[in-house]
mmCIF file of the N, C-alpha and C atoms, coordinates in Angstrom:
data_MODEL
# 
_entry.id   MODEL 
# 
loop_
_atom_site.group_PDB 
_atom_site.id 
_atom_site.type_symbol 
_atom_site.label_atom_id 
_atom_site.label_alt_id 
_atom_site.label_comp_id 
_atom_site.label_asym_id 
_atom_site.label_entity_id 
_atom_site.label_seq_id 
_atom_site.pdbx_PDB_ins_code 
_atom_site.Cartn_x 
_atom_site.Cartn_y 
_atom_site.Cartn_z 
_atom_site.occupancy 
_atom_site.B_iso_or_equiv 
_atom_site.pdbx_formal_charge 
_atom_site.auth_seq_id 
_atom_site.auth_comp_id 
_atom_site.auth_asym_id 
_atom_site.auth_atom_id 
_atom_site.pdbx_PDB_model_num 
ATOM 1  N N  . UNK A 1 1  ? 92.636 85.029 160.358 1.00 0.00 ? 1  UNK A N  1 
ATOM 2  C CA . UNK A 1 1  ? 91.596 85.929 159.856 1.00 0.00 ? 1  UNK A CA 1 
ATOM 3  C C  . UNK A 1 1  ? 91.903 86.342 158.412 1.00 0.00 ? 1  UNK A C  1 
ATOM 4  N N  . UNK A 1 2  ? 90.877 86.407 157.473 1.00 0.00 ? 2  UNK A N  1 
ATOM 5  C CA . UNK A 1 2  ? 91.146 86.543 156.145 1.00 0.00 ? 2  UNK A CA 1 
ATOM 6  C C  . UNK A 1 2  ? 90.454 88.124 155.913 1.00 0.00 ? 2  UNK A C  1 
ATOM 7  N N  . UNK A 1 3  ? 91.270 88.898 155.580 1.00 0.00 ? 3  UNK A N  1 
ATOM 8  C CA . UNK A 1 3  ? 91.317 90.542 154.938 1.00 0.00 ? 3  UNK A CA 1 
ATOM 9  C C  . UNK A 1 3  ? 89.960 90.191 154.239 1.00 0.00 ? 3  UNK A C  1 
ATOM 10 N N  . UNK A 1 4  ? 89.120 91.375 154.095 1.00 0.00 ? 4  UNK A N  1 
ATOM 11 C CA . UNK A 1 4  ? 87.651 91.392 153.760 1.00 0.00 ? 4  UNK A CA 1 
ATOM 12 C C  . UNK A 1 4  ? 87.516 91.168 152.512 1.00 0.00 ? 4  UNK A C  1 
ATOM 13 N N  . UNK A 1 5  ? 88.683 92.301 152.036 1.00 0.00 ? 5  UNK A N  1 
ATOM 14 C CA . UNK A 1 5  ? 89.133 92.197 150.527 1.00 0.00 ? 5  UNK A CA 1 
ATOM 15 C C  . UNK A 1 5  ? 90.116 91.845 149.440 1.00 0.00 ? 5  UNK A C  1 
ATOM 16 N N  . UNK A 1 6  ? 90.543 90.585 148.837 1.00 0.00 ? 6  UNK A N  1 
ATOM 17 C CA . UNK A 1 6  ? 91.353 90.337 148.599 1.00 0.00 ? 6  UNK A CA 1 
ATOM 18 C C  . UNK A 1 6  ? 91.384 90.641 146.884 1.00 0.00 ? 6  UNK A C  1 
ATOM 19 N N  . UNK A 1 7  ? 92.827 90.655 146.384 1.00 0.00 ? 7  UNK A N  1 
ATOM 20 C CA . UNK A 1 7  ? 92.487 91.202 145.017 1.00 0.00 ? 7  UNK A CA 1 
ATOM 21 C C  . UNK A 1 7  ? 92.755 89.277 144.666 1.00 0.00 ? 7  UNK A C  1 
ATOM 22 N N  . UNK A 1 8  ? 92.367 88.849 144.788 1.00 0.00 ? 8  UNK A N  1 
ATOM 23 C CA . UNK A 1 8  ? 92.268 87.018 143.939 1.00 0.00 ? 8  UNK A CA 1 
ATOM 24 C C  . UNK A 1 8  ? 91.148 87.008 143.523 1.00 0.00 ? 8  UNK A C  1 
ATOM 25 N N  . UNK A 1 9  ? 90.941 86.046 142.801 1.00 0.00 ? 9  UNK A N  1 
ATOM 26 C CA . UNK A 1 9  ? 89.412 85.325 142.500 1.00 0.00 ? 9  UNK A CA 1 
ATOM 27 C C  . UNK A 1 9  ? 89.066 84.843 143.314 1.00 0.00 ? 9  UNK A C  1 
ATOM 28 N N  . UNK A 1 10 ? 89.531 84.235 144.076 1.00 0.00 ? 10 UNK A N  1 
ATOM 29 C CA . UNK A 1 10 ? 89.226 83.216 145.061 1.00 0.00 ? 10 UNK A CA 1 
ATOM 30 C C  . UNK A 1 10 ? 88.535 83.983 146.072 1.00 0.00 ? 10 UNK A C  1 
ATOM 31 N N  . UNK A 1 11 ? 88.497 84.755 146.438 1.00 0.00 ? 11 UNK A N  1 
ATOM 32 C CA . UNK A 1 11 ? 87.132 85.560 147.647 1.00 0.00 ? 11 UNK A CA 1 
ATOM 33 C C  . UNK A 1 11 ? 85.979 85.708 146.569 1.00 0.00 ? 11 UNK A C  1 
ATOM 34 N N  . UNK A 1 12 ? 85.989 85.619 145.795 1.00 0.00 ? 12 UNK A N  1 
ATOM 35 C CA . UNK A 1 12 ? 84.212 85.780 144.731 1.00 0.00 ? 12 UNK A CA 1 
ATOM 36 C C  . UNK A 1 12 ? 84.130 84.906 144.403 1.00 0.00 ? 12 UNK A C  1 
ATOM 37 N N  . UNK A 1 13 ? 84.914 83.412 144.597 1.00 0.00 ? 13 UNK A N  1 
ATOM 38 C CA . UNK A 1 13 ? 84.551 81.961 144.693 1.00 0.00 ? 13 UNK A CA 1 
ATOM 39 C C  . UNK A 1 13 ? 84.066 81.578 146.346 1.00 0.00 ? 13 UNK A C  1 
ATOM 40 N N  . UNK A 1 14 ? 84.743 82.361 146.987 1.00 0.00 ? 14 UNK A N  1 
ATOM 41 C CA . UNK A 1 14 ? 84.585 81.902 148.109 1.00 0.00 ? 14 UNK A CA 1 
ATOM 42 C C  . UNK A 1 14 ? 83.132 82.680 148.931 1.00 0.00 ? 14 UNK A C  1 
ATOM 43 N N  . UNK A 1 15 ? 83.118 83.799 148.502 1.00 0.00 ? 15 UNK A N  1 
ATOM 44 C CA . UNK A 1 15 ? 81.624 84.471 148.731 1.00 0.00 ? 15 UNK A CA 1 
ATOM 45 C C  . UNK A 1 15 ? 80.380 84.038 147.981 1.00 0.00 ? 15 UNK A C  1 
ATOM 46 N N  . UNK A 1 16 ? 80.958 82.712 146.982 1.00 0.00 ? 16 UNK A N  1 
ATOM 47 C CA . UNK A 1 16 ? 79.619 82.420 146.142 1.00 0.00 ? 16 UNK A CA 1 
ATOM 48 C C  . UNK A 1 16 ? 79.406 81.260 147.082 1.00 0.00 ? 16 UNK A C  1 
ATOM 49 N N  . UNK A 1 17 ? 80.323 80.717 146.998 1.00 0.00 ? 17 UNK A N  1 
ATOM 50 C CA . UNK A 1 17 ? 79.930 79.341 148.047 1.00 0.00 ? 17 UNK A CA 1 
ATOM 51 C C  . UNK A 1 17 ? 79.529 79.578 149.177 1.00 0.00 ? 17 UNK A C  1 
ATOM 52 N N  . UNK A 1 18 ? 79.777 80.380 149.835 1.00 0.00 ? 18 UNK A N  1 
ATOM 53 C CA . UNK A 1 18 ? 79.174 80.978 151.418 1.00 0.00 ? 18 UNK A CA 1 
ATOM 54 C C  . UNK A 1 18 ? 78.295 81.375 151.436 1.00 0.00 ? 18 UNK A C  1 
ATOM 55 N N  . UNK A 1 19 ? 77.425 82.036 150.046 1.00 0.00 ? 19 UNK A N  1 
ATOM 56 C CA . UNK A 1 19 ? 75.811 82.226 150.011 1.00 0.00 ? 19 UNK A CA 1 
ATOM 57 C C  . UNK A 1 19 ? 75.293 80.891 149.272 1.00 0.00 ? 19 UNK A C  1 
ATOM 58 N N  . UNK A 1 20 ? 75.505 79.904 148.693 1.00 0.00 ? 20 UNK A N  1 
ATOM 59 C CA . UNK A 1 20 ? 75.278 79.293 148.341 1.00 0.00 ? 20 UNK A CA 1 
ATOM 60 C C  . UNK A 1 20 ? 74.665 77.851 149.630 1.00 0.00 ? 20 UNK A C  1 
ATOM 61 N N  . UNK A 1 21 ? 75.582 78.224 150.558 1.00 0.00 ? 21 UNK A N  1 
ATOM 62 C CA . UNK A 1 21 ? 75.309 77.083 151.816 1.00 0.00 ? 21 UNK A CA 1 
ATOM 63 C C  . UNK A 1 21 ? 74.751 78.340 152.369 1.00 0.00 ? 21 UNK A C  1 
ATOM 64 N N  . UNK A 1 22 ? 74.071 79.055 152.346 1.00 0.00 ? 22 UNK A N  1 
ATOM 65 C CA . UNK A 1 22 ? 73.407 79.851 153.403 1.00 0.00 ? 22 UNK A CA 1 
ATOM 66 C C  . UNK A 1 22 ? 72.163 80.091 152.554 1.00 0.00 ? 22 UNK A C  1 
ATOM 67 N N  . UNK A 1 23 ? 72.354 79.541 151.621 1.00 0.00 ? 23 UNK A N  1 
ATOM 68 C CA . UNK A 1 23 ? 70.995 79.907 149.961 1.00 0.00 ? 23 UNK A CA 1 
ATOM 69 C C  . UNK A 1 23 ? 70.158 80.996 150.406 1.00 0.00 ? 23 UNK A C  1 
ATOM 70 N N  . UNK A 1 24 ? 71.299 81.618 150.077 1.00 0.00 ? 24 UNK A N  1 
ATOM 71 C CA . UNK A 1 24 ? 71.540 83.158 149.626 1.00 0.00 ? 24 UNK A CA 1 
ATOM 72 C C  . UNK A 1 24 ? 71.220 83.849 148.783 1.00 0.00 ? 24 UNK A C  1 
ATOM 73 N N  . UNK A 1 25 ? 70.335 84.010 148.029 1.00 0.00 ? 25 UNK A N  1 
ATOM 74 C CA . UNK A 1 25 ? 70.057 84.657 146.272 1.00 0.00 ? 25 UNK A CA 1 
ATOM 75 C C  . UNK A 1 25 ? 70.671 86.491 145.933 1.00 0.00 ? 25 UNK A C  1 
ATOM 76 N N  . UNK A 1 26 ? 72.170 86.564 146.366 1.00 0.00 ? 26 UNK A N  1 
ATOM 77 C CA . UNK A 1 26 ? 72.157 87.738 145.852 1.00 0.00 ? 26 UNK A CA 1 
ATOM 78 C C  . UNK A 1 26 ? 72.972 87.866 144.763 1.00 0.00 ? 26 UNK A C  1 
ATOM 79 N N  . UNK A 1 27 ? 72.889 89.150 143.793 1.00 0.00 ? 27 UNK A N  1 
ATOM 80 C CA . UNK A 1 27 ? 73.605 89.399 142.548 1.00 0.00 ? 27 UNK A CA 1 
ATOM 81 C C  . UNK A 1 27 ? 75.053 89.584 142.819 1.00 0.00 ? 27 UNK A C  1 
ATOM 82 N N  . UNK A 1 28 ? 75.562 88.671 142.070 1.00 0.00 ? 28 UNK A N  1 
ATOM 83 C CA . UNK A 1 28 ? 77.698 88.430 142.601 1.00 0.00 ? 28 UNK A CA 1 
ATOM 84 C C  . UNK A 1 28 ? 77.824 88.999 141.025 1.00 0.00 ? 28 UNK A C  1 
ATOM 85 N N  . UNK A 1 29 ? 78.370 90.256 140.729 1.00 0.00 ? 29 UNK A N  1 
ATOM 86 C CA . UNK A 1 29 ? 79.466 90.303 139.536 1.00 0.00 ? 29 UNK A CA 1 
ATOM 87 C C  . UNK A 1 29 ? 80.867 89.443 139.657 1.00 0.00 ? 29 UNK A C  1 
ATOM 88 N N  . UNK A 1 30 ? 81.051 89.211 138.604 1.00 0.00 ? 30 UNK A N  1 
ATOM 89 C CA . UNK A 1 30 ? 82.351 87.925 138.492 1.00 0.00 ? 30 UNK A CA 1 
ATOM 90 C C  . UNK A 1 30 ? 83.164 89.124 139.571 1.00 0.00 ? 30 UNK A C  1 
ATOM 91 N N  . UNK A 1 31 ? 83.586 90.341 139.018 1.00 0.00 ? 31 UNK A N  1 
ATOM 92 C CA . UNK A 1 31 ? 84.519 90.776 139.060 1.00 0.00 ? 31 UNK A CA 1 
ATOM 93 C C  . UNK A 1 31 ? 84.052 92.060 140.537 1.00 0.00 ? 31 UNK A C  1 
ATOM 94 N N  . UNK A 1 32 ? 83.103 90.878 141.648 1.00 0.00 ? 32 UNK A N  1 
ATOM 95 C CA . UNK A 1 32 ? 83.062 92.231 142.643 1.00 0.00 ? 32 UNK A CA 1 
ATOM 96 C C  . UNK A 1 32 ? 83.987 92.699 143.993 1.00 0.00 ? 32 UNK A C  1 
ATOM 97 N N  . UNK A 1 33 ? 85.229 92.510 143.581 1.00 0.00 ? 33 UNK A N  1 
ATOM 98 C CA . UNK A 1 33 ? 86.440 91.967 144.314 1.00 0.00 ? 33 UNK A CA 1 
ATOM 99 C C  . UNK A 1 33 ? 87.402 93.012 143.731 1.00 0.00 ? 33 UNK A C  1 
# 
């Protein structure tokens, strides 16, 4: 299980791609992590 919030980039790469295959249209700040 992966913590909701991680301080990496990689969860606001990984939450873009997960709306992206779910085509998703919501507003991601780079930095909403």
């Amino acid at each position: 299980r992966l913590p909701l919030v991680e301080p990496d980039e990689k969860s606001a790469e990984i939450i873009r791609a997960t709306l992206k295959d779910y085509k998703i249209d919501l507003p991601i700040p780079p930095k909403a992590v």
